[in-house]
C-alpha positions as CSV (number, residue, x, y, z in Angstrom):
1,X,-15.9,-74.6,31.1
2,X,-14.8,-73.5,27.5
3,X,-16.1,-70.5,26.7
4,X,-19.1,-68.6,27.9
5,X,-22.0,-69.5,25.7
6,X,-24.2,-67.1,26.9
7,X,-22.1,-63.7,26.6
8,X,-22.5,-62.2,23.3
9,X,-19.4,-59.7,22.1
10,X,-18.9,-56.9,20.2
11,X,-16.3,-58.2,18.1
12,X,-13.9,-55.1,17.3
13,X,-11.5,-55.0,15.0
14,X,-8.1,-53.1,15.9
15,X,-5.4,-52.7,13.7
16,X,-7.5,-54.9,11.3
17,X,-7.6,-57.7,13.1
18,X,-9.3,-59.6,15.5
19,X,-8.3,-60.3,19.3
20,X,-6.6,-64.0,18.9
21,X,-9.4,-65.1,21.4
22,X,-12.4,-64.5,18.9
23,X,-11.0,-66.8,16.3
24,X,-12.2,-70.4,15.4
25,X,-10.5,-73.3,14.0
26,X,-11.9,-75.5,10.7
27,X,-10.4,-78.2,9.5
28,X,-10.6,-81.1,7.1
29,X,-7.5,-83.2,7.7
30,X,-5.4,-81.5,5.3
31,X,-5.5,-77.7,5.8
32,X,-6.9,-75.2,8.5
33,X,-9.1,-71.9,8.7
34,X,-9.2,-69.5,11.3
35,X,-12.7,-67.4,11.1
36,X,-13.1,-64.8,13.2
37,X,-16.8,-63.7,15.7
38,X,-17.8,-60.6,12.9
39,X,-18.1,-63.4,10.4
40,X,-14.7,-62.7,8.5
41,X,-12.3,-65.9,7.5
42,X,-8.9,-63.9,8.1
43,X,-7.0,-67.7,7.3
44,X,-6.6,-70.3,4.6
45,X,-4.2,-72.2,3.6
46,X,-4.9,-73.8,-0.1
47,X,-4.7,-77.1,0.0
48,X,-2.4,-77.6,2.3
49,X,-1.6,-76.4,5.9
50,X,1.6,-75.0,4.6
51,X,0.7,-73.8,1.0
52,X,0.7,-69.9,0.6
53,X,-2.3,-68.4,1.8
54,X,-5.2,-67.8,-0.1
55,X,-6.8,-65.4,3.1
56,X,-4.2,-63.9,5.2
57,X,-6.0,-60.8,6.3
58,X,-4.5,-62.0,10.0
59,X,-1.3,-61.0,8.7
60,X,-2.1,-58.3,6.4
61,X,-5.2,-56.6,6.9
62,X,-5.1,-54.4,3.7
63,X,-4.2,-56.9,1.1
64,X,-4.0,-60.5,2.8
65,X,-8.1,-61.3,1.6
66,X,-10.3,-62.7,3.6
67,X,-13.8,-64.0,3.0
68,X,-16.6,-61.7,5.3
69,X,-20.4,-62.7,5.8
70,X,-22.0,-60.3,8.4
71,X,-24.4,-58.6,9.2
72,X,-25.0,-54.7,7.5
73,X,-25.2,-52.4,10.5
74,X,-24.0,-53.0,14.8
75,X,-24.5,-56.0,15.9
76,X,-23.6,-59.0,18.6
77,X,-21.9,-62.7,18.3
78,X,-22.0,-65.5,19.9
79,X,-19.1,-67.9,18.6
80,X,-18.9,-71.6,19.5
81,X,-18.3,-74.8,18.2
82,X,-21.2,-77.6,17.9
83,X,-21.2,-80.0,20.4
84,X,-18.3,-82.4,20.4
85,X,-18.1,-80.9,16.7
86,X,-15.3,-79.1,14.8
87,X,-18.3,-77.0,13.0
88,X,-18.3,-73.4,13.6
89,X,-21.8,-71.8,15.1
90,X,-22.0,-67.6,14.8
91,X,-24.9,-66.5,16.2
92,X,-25.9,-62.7,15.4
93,X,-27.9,-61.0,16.8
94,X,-28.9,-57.2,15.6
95,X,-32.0,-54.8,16.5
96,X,-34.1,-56.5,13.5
97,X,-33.2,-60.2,14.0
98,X,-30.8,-63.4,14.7
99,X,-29.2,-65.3,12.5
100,X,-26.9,-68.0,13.0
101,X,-23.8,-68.7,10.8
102,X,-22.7,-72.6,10.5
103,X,-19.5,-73.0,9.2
104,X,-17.0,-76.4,7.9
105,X,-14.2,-76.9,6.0
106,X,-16.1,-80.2,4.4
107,X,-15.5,-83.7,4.6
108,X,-17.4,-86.7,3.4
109,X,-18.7,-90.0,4.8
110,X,-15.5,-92.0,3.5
111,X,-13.0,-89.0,5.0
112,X,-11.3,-85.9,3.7
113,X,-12.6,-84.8,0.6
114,X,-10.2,-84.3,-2.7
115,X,-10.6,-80.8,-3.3
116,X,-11.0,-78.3,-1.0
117,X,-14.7,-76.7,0.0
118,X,-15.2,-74.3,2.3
119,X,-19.5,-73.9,3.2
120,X,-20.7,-71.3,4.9
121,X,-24.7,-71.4,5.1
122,X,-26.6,-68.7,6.7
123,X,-30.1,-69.5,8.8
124,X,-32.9,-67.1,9.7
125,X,-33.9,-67.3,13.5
126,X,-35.8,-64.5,14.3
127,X,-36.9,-60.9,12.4
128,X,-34.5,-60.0,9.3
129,X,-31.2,-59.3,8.1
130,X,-28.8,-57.5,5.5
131,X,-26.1,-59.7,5.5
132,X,-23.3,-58.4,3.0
133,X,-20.5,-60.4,1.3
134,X,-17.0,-59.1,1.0
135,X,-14.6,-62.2,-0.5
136,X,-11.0,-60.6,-1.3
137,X,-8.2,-62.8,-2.9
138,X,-5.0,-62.1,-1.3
139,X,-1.6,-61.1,-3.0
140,X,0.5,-62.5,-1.1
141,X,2.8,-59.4,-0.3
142,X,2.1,-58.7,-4.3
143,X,4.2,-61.7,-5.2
144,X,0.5,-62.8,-7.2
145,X,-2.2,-61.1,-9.0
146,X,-5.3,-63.3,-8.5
147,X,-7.5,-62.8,-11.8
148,X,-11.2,-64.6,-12.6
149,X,-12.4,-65.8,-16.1
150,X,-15.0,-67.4,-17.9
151,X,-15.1,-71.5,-17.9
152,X,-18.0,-72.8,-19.6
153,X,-20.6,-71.5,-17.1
154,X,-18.4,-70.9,-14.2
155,X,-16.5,-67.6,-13.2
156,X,-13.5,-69.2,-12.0
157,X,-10.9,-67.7,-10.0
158,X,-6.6,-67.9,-10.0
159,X,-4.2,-67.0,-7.3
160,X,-0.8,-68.4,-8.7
161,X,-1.6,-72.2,-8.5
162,X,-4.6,-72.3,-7.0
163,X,-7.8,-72.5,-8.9
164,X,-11.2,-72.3,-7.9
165,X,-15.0,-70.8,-7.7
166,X,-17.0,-68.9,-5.3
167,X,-21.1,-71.2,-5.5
168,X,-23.8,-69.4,-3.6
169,X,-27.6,-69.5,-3.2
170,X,-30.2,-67.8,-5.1
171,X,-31.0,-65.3,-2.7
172,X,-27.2,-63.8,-3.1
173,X,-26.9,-60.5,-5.6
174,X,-23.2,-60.7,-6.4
175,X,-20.8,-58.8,-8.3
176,X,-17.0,-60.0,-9.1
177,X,-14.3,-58.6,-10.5
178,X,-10.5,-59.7,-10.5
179,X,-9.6,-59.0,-6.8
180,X,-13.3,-60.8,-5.7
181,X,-16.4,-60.7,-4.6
182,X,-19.3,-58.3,-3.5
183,X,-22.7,-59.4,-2.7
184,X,-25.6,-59.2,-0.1
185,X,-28.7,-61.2,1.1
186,X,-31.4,-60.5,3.2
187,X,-32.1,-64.0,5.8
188,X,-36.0,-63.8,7.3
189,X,-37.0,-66.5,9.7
190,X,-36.8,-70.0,8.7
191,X,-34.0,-68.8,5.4
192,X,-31.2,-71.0,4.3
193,X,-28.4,-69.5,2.0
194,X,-25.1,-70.7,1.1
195,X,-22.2,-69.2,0.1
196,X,-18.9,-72.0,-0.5
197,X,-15.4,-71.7,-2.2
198,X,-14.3,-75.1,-3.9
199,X,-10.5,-75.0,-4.6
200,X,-7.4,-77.4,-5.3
201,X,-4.2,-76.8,-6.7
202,X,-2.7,-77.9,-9.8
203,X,-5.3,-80.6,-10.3
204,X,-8.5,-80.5,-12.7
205,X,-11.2,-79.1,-10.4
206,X,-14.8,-80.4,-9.4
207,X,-18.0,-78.2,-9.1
208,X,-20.0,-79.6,-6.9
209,X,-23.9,-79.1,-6.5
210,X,-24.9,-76.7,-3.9
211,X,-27.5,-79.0,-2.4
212,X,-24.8,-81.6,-1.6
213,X,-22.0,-78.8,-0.4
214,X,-25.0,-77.8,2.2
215,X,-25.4,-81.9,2.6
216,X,-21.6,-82.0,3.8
217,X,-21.8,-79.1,6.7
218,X,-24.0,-81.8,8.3
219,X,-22.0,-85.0,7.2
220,X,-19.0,-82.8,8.5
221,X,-20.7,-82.6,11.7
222,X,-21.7,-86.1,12.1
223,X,-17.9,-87.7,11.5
224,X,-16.6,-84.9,13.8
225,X,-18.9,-86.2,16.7
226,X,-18.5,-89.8,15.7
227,X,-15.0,-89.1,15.8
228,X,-15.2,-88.2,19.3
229,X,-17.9,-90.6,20.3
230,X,-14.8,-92.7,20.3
231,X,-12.7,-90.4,22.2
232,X,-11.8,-92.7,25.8
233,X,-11.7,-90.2,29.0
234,X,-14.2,-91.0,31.8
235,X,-13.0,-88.0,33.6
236,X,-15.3,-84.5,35.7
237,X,-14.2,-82.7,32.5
238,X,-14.9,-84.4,29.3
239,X,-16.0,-81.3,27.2
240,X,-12.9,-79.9,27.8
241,X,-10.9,-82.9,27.2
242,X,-12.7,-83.4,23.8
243,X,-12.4,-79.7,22.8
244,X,-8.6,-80.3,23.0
245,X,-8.3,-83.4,21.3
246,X,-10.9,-81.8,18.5
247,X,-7.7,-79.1,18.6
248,X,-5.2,-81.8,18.2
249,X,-7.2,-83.5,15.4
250,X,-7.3,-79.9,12.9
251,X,-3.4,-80.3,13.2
252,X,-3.3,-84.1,12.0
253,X,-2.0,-83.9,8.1
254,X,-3.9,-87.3,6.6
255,X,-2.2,-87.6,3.8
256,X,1.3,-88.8,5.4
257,X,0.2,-88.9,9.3
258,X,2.6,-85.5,10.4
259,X,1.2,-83.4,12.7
260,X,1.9,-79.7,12.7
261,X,2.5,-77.7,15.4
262,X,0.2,-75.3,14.7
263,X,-2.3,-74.2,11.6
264,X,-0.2,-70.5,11.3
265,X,3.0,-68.7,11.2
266,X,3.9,-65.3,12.5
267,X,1.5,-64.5,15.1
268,X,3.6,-62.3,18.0
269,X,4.3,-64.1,20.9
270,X,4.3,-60.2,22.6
271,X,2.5,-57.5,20.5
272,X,5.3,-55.4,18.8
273,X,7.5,-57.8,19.7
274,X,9.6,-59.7,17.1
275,X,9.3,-63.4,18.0
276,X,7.4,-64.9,15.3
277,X,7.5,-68.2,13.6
278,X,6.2,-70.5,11.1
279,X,4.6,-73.4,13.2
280,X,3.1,-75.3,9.9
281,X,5.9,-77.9,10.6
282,X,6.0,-81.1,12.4
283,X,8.1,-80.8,15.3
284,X,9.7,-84.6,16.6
285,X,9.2,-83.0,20.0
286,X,5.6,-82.1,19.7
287,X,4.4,-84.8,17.3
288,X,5.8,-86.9,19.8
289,X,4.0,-85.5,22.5
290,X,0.8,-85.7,20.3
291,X,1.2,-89.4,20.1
292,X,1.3,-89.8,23.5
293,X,-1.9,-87.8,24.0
294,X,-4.2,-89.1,21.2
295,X,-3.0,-92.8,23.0
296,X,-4.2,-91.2,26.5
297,X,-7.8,-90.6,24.2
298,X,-7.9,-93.8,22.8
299,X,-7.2,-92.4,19.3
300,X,-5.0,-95.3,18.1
301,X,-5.7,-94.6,14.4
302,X,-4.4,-91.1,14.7
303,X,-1.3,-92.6,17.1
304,X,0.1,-95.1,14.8
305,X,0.3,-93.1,11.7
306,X,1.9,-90.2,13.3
307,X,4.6,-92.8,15.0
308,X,4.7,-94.1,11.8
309,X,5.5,-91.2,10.2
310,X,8.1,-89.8,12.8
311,X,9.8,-93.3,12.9
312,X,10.6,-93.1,8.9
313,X,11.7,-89.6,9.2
314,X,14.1,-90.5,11.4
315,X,15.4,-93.4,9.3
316,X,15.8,-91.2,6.6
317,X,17.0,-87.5,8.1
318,X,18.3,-89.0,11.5
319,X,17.6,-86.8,14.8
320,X,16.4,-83.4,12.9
321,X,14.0,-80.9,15.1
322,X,11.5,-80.2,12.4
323,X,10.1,-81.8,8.8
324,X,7.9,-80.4,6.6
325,X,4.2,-82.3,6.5
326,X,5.8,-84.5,3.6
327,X,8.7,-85.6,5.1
328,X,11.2,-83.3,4.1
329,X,13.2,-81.1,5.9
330,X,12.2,-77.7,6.2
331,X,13.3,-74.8,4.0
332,X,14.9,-72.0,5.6
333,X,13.4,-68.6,6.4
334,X,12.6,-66.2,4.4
335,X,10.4,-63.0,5.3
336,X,7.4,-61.4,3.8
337,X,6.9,-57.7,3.2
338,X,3.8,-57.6,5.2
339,X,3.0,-55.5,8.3
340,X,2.4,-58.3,10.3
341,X,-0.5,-59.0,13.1
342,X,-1.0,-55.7,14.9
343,X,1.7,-54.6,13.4
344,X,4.0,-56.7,14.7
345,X,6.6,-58.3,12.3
346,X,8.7,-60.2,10.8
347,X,6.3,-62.7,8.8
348,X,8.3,-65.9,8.3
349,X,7.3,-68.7,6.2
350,X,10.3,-71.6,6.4
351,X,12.2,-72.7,10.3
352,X,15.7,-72.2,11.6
353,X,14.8,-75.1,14.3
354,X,15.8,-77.5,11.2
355,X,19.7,-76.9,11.3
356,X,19.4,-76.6,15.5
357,X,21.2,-79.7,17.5
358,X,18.5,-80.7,20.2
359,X,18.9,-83.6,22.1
360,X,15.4,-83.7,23.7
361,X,14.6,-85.1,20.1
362,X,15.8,-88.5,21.8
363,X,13.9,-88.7,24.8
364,X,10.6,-87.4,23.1
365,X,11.1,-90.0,20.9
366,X,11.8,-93.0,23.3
367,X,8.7,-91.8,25.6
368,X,6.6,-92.1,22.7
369,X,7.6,-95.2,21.8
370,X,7.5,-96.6,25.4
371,X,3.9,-95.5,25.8
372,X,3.1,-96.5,21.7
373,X,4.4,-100.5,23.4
374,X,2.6,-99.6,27.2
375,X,-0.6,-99.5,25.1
376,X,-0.5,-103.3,24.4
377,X,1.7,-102.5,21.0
378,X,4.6,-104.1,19.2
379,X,7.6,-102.8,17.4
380,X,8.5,-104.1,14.0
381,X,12.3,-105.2,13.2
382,X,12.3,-102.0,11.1
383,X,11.8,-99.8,13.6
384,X,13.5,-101.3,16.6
385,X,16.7,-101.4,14.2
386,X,16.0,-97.3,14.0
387,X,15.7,-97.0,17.7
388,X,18.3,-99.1,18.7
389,X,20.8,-96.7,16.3
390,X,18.7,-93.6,18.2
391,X,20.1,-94.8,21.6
392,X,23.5,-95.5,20.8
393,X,23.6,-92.1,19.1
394,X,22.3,-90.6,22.3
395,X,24.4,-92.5,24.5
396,X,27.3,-91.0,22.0
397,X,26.1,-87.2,22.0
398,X,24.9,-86.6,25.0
399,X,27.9,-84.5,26.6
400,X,27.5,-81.7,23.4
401,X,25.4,-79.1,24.2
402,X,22.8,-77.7,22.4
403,X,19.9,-75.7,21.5
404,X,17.1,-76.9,24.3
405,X,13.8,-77.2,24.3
406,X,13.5,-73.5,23.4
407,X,15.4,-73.7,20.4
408,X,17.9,-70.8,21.8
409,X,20.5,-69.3,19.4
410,X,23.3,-69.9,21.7
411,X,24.2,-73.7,22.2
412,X,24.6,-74.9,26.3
413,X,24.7,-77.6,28.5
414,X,20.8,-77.5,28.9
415,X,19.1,-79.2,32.3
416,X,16.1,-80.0,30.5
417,X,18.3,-81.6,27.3
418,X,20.7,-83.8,29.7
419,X,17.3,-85.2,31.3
420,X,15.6,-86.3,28.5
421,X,18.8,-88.0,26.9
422,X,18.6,-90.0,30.5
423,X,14.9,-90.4,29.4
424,X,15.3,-91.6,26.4
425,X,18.1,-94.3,27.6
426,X,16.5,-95.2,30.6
427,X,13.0,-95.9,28.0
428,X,15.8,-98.0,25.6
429,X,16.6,-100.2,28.3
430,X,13.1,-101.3,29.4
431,X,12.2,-101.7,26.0
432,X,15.4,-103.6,25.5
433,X,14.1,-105.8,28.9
434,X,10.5,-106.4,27.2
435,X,12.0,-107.9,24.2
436,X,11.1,-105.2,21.8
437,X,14.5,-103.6,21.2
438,X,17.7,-105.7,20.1
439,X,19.5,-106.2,23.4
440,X,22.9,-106.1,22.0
441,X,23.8,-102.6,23.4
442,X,21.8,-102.5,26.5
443,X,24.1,-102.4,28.9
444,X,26.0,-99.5,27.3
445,X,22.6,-97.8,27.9
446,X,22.1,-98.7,30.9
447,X,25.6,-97.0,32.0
448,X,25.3,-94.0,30.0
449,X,21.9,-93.3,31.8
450,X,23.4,-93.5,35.2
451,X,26.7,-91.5,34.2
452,X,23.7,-89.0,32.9
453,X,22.3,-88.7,36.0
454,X,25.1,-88.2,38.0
455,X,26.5,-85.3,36.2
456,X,22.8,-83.8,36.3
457,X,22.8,-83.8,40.3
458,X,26.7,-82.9,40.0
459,X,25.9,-80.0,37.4
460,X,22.8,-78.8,37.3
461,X,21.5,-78.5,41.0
462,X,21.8,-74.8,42.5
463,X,21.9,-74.8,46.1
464,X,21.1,-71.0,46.0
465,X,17.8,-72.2,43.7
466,X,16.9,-74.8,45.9
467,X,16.0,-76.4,42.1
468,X,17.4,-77.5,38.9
469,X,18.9,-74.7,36.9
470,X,18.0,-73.4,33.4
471,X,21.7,-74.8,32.8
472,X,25.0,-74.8,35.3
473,X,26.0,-72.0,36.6
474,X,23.0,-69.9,34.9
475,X,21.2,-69.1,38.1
476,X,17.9,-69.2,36.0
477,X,15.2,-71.5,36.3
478,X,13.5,-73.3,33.1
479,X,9.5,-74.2,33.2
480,X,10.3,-77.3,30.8
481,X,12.1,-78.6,33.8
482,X,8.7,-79.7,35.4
483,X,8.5,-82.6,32.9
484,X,11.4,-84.4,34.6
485,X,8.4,-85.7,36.8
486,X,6.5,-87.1,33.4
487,X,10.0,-88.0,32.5
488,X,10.4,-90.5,36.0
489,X,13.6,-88.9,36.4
490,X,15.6,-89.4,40.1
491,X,15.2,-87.6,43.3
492,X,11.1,-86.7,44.3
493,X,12.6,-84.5,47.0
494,X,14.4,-81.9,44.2
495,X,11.6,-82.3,41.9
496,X,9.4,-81.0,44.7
497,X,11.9,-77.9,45.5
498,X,12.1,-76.8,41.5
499,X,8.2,-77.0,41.1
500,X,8.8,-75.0,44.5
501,X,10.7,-72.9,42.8
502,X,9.0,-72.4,39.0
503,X,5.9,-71.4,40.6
504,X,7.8,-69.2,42.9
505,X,9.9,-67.0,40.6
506,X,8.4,-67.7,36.9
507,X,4.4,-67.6,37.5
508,X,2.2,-64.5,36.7
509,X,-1.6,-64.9,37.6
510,X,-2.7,-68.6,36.5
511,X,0.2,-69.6,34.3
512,X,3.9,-69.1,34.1
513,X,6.1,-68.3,32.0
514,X,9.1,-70.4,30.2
515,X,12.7,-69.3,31.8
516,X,13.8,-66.8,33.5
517,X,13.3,-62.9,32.0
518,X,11.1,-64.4,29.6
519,X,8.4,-61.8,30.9
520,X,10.0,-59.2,29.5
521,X,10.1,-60.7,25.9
522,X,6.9,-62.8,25.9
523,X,3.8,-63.9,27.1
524,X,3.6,-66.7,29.7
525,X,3.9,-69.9,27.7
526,X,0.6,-72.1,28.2
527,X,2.0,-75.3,28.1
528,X,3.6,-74.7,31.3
529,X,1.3,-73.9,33.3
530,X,-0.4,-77.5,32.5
531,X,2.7,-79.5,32.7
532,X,3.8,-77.9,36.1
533,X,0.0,-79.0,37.2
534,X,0.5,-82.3,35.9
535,X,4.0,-82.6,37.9
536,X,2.3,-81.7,41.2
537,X,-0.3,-84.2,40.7
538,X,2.1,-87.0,39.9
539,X,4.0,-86.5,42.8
540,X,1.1,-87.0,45.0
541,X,0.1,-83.2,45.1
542,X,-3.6,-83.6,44.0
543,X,-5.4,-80.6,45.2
544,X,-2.2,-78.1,44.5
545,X,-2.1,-79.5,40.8
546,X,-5.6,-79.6,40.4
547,X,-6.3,-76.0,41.7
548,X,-3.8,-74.8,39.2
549,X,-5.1,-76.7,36.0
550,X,-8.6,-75.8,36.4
551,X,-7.5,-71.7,37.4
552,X,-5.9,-71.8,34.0
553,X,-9.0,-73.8,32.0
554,X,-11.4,-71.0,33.6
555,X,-8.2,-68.2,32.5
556,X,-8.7,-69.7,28.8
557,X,-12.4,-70.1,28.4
558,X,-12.5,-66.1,27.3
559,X,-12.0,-68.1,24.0
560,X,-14.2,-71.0,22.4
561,X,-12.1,-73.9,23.3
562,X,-9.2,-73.2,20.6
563,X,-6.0,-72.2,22.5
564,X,-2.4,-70.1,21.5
565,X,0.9,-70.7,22.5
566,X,1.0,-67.6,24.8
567,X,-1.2,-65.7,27.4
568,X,-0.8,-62.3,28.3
569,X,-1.9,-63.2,31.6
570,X,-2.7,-59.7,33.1
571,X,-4.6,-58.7,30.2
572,X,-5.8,-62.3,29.3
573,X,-5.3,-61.4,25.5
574,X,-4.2,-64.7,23.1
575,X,-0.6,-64.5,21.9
576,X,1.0,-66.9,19.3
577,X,0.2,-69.3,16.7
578,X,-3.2,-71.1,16.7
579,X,-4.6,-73.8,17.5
580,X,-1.5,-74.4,19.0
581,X,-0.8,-77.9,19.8
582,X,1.8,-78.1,22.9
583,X,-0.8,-76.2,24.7
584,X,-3.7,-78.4,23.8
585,X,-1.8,-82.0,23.7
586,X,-0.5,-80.3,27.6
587,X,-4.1,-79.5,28.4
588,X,-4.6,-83.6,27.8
589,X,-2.1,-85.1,29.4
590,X,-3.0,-82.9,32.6
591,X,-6.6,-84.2,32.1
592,X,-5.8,-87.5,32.0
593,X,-3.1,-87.4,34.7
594,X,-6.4,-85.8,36.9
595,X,-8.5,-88.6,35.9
596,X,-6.3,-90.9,36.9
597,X,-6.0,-90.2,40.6
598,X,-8.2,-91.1,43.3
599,X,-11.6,-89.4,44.3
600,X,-11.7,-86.6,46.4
């Protein structure tokens, strides 16, 4: 079940903030916002994903902005999502009345809008009530000074580059000044009001009419469900598979095809903690795994332009980690003078994963394109020519070490990295053997694969273990290592004794966490949890697998659907960025793997 539509909260804020689990995610193809259960938007990027924020109260509660709707006085939410809909529902409920709060970052009929409008329309259910109206530009660590002046008949506001206006209803008494926005309204039974921002950046702006701005919540709604009207997954949990892939969609970029890996930057992965990152990015790893799980939905549209898109930045970089949403490669980091969420910083805004060497880029690149061609696809010339110069480069590299999946700062001989160079030459030489790659070099593959896997069994197995080791000699285990099964790597008997072994030594409650002494640095990593689920159910294990994915779905339904990177799984409190899409794409592929087995 996601989420628990029939338990109001309380939503409290400490330290400024929200709990991560009492966030939702809007989205209109081209940027994200995260609004919180009191009726606060603590997130928005304008008009991009990764522009600077123009609400970043999740960051920095004081001077970060945010735009708040809520009711005057106590009172208690109910947060969803509308059915197979990436539309926000709030319902409130206080000792006079309800109310419900239906939130979109708008679309139109034809696809993503081109501007930026953010609706927000009160209705009246029962009684009455004082809803007031806080909207606060942020300064963005006081590098901007967001002003509003006087165009024609519109108060118009400017952060930096960003230009825009605050529309809403007659019923609205509002004030403004520089920093914002004040305002209330009173909602009876059977009210509508609307309050909407219309932005864009450097570009002439439009003002649209209210009536069709309230029009365009319900258009919103209508594409979203359309959308996943054509969603393919016949399996027991289809709400849940949707929810994810309605996750996976917020992170699609449409206007090059990227997908992030995830709508924010800098939430802790442990409160006080200092790993935090700027996910706003397109990781080759995770785009690629996206691929693969919009192909498992049927979402072919989606598939093809982010394979597209990863194929042509890999003409044009060669093997990087990470690339900006437009191609490029990613800046470096720099840190913001902000306290951080909970008062946990750094705040980051750029990746060091760009200048990491990671040779997983190569198998998650080859398993994408072997399932792209498994789906009844075909390679052009151009990008065979790209993959074929991919696998010789592999087959070249793939004694260095490196970073890992993990990005680590010290470089090693990584299990998981050795294993998915064999992946990605063992998917080169059956696509080589179906005719879609050149077959000039195909032997060479096919020897490099097998020297591959012989130092892997001569390396990388600990007897002690009984399992495949975070890297020789380490005497640590690695949860990533659970995708050799997904992989098809050698040996079901050792794959049995590490999933043995991760569950063992790395698992906390429900879900696990990534290597060895993670615990004390982290939460336990979601993904994991999913793709060691997945494993046991490939190998035959149906009920163990099964029994662990739906422990962690019923673990994650505290929220509405939209999940982290991390769990604090004694607590059950959200940790990382958000929606994250490693945990969402992982939820699918363990869905689908479920789905795909036998009846009970």
């Amino acid at each position: 079940m996601i989420g628990d539509e029939e338990r109001p909260v309380r939503p409290e804020r400490k330290d400024g903030v929200l709990p991560l689990e009492h966030y939702n995610a809007l989205g209109d193809g081209r940027s994200v916002v995260v609004t919180g259960a009191d009726g606060s938007i603590d997130w928005w990027c304008v008009p991009n994903l990764d522009s600077p924020p123009l609400f970043s109260r999740l960051l920095d509660p004081e001077a970060g902005g945010h735009f708040s709707l809520a009711p005057r006085g106590p009172f208690e939410a109910v947060q969803r999502y509308l059915p197979d809909s990436n539309v926000s529902e709030t319902v409130f409920t206080t000792p006079q009345g309800r109310a419900r709060l239906v939130e979109s970052l708008n679309s139109g009929t034809a696809g993503r809008l081109p501007w930026a409008e953010l609706a927000r329309r009160i209705e009246g259910l029962e009684g009455e009530i004082d809803f007031e109206l806080h909207v606060l530009f942020g300064r963005r660590a006081d590098t901007v000074s967001p002003y509003q002046s006087c165009v024609g008949k519109h108060s118009v506001f400017h952060a930096d580059r960003v230009l825009g206006v605050f529309l809403h209803s007659s019923g609205f008494d509002v004030s403004r000044s520089d920093e914002g926005v004040r305002g209330r309204v009173t909602v009876r039974a059977g009210d509508r009001q609307l309050a909407a921002i219309v932005a864009g950046e450097d570009e002439p702006l439009v003002v649209p009419d209210l009536q069709h701005i309230d029009e365009r919540i319900d258009t919103s709604d209508a594409e979203w469900r359309r959308w996943t009207q054509g969603v393919r997954y016949d399996g027991l949990y289809r709400k849940e598979f949707l929810r994810s892939a309605l996750a996976l969609k917020l992170l699609v970029y449409s206007p090059t095809g990227a997908i992030a890996a995830a709508a924010t930057t800098s939430l802790p992965e442990r409160i006080g903690g200092d790993k935090n990152y700027d996910y706003r990015y397109a990781w080759v790893r995770d785009a690629g795994y996206t691929v693969k799980a919009f192909l498992a939905a049927g979402a072919h549209g989606e598939a093809k332009a982010a394979f597209t898109w990863l194929l042509k930045r890999l003409q044009r970089h060669g093997p990087l980690v990470c690339f900006t949403l437009e191609g490029d490669v990613v800046p470096s980091v720099t840190e913001m003078d902000v306290p951080g969420y909970r008062h946990s910083p750094p705040v980051r805004t750029g990746n060091a994963a760009t200048d990491q060497r990671q040779q997983g880029v190569y198998g998650d690149i080859f398993e994408t394109a072997s399932r792209f061609v498994e789906c009844g696809n075909i390679l052009d010339s151009s990008s065979a020519i790209v993959l074929s110069r991919l696998a010789d480069q592999c087959a070249d590299n793939w004694r260095q070490k490196d970073s890992g999946i993990w990005e680590l700062p010290e470089p090693r001989h990584y299990t998981n990295s050795k294993i998915s160079c064999w992946q990605a030459l063992a998917r080169a030489v059956e696509l080589a053997d179906g005719g879609q790659l050149p077959t000039t070099c195909r032997d060479r593959w096919c020897r490099e694969r097998d020297r591959i896997a012989d130092w892997i069994q001569a390396h990388c197995w600990s007897d002690a273990l009984q399992a495949y080791e975070f890297y020789p000699g380490s005497g640590r285990l690695d949860a990533s290592l659970a995708l050799a099964v997904r992989f098809r790597f050698d040996g079901r008997a050792r794959l049995e004794s590490t999933l043995d072994a991760l569950e063992r030594e790395l698992s906390c409650g429900a879900f696990h966490y990534r290597y060895s002494g993670a615990d004390r640095e982290e939460g336990c990593f979601i993904a994991c949890t999913f793709w060691i689920a997945e494993a046991r159910m490939l190998l035959g294990q149906r009920e163990h697998g099964t029994r662990m994915l739906l422990a962690a779905q019923d673990r994650l339904a505290r929220g509405t659907g939209v999940f982290t990177e991390m769990i604090d799984a004694r607590s059950g409190s959200f940790l990382g960025n958000l929606p994250q899409g490693l945990s969402h794409l992982a939820h699918i592929m363990a869905l689908d793997v479920l789905s795909q087995q036998p009846a009970c």
